[in-house]
N, C-alpha and C positions, 0 to 999 in steps of 0.2 A: 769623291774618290771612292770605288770601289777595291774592298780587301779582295784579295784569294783567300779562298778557305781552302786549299786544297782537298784533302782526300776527307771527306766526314763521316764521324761516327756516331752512333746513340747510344749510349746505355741501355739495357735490358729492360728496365725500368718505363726509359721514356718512351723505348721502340713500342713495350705492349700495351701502353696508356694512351699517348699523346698522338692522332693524325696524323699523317704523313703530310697535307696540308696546313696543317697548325705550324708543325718544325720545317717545313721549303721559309712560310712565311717570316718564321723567325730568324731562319740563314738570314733571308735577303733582307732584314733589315741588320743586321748583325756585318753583312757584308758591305753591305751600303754606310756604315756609320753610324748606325740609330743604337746607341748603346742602352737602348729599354730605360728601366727603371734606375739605374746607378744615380749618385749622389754628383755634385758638380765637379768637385775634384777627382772622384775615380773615370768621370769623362773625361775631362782633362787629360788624365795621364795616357788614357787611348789615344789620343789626338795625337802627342807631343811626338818628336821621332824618338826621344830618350825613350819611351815603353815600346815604341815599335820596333826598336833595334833592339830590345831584351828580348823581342820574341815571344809578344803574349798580348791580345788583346780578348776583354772580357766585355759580356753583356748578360745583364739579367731581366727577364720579361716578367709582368704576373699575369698571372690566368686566372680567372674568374673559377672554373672547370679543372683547372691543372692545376692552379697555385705556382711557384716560383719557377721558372725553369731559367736552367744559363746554359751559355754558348761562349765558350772556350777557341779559341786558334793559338796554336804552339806554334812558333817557326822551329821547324827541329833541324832547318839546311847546314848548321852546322853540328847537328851530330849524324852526317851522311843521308838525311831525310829532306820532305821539304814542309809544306803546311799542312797541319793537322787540326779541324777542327769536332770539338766534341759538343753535344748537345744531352744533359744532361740536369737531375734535380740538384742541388743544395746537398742533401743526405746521400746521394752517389759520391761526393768529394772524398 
């Protein structure tokens, strides 16, 4: 099953570090299910529909070259929005 990410963003940070090939790569695995590095219960709760009806699924990649980066999707449809995801480090949270 593929997510929508709807509209996506970078951080400042990863826009002037990280590829623009490196972060497509890491949408579509983030879109596709591949929640990177997470432990088996933070996959889990991605999976369940209980986290996907809160409106939030998370993925963290490591890069050899980058080091940690994550990939964030908000459903914000109920505050008048719709998907937002952001692609950013650890120390941008």
């Amino acid at each position: 099953m593929r997510h929508s990410l709807g509209r996506v963003v970078a951080t400042a940070a990863v826009a002037a570090s990280v590829p623009e090939e490196v972060i497509i790569g890491l949408l579509d695995r983030h879109a596709a299910g591949d929640w990177g590095d997470l432990d088996g219960e933070d996959k889990a709760a991605n999976d369940t529909d209980h986290s996907h009806a809160e409106g939030r699924l998370f993925s963290s990649y490591e890069s050899e070259e980058h080091g940690t980066i994550w990939v964030i999707t908000e459903d914000l449809r109920g505050e008048g929005g719709g998907p937002i995801t952001t692609v950013l480090f650890p120390a941008d949270y």
